[in-house]
C-alpha positions, 0 to 999 in steps of 0.5 A: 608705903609711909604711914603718917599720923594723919593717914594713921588716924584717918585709917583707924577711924574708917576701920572703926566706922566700919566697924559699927556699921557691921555691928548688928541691930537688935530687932523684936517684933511684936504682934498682938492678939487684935492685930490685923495683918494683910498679905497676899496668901498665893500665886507670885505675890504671896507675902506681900502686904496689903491695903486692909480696903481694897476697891479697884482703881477708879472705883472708889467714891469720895465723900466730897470731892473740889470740881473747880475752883480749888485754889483761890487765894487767901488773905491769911496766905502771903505767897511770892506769887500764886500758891508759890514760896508762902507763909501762913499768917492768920491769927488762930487761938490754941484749943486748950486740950491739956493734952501736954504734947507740944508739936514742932513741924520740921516740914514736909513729914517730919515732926518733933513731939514732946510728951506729957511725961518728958520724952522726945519723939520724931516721927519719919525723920528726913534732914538734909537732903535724901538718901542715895540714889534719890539725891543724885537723880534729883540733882541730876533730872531736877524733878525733885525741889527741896530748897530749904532742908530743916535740921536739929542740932546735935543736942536736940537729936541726942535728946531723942528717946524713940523714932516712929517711921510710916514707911521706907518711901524717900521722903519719910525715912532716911538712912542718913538721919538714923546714923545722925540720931544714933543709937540711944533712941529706939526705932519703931517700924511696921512688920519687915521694915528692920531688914531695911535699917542699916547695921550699926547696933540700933534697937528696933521694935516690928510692930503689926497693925493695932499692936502697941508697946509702952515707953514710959508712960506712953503706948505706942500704937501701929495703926493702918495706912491706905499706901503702900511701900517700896525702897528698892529699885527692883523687886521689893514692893510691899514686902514691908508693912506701913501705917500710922501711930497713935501716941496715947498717954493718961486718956488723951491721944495724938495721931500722925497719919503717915501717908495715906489714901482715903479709906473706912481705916479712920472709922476703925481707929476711931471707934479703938481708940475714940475720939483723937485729941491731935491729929497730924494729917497728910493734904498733898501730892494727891495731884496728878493729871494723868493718874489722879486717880492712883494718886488719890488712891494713896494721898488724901486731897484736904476735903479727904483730909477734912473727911477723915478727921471728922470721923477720927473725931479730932479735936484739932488737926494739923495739916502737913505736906505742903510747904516751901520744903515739900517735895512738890511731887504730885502738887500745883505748887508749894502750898496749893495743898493748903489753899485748897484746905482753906477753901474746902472747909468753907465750903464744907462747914467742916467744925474740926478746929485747924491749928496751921504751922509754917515750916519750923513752926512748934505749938503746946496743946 
């Protein structure tokens, strides 16, 4: 065989990509004193992580629930046709927080943070298209619609000083962007979600439920999530923990909630935490009409949205979910989720002030 300085090169760069892909990742996990770890103790589930409010499927009651009538249009949402392909164009003040977090929504669930004290923060971080195999079933049975994919340039990814991940479900958590980021930014998980970062020398902290750690002069806080996680296809749900963060710096907090249900955890963040300055909140794929109910188990519709953020007591909320990017799973249409909040917090009176961003959309609070 005659090597030739192409196939040379092309040989050394795949034995050095091999290389660092075998390059084992530095993992700490960290549990505090007031942590809250659930798992099932016995029998053929044992070790299994559970929702801290478990109420059987059906049971649950709701604060506020929409009967009928849920999406009517909006004069602030232009839309190609109903609740399908829109923009949000509504005139909305900035709440002067003086928090120093600037938020910029990069669809779906994924959010870039700007810190008070200089830091970049990402939170579940999916570019492009999805990981193998979820992106050759979509383009395959066509059931997943993604048309516009919002990316970062390649200084804005090596600017990253930390990656704060929910969980290991498609749409938040992505082989593919981690290798993009890198290795300079630290990665922060919930308990057992290392083992399912891929090797490459990348630094992560486990972290339990109410457990926080410093970065600079911020606490990174793992908080509770009414969800649940699976990544594989046979065999792994629940074996690693989800939830949300709350960033706090100098007295002022900010809040993504990851996926959630509606569930008693949102008093208890509140009342550890007070009342939260930004909240990041979750208002679709709640939709469903045969299994409305385990849909809305585990995604919070807008009113539960609305509910849940007066008791968190947020000073502003900024809905996601929704979008000409979303993965439309579980939803009527692109931004049905957001009709549906506009309405509701008429017909609640909710006094949250809402902060609307379009796909790509930044805001300083």
């Amino acid at each position: 065989m005659k090597l030739t300085l192409g196939s040379l090169g092309l040989l050394l760069g795949s034995a050095l990509l091999l290389q660092a892909c075998s390059t084992p990742n530095t993992v700490q996990q960290l549990i505090s004193e007031q942590a809250v770890i659930v798992q099932v103790k016995e029998g053929k589930y044992q070790g299994r992580y559970r929702n801290q409010y478990r109420i059987r499927l059906g049971e649950r009651e709701y604060p506020v629930s929409c009967e009928e009538d849920c999406y009517p249009a909006h004069p602030a949402v232009a839309c190609q046709s109903h609740g399908e392909n829109c923009q949000y164009n509504g005139e909305q003040p900035v709440p002067e927080l003086g928090s120093g977090f600037a938020v910029h929504w990069l669809g779906h669930a994924s959010f870039l943070v700007k810190t008070p004290d200089g830091q970049q923060l990402l939170f579940d971080p999916v570019f492009g298209q999805f990981d193998w195999p979820v992106n050759w079933a979509s383009h395959l049975v066509g059931i997943i619609k993604r048309p516009y994919t919002p990316s970062l340039s390649a200084e804005q990814l090596a600017a990253t000083d930390a990656v704060l991940y929910s969980h290991l479900h498609y749409d938040h958590f992505s082989h593919a962007a981690i290798r993009q980021i890198g290795t300079e930014a630290r990665y922060y998980v919930p308990l057992g979600m290392a083992d399912y970062l891929p090797k490459g020398g990348y630094q992560v902290l486990e972290k339990a439920w109410y457990t926080g750690s410093e970065l600079g002069e911020l606490t990174l806080h793992l908080v509770p999530a009414h969800h649940f996680n699976s990544r594989r296809l046979f065999n792994d749900d629940d074996r690693a923990k989800w939830g949300g963060w709350v960033v706090e710096h100098q007295g002022h907090t900010l809040f993504f909630a990851g996926d959630t249900g509606y569930s008693e955890h949102f008093r208890d963040i509140q009342q550890r935490y007070g009342d939260i300055d930004i909240c990041l909140l979750p208002i679709a794929s709640y939709h469903h009409e045969e299994h409305s109910d385990w849909y809305r188990n585990v995604h919070t519709t807008p009113e539960d949205a609305l509910v849940a953020a007066e008791e968190l007591g947020c000073k502003v909320m900024i809905p996601w979910g929704y979008g000409n990017a979303s993965w439309q799973m579980g939803d009527i249409s692109s931004h049905s989720p957001l009709l549906r909040l506009l309405h509701m917090q008429q017909q609640m009176q909710s006094t949250v002030p809402l902060h609307i961003l379009n796909e790509g959309e930044s805001v300083a609070l």
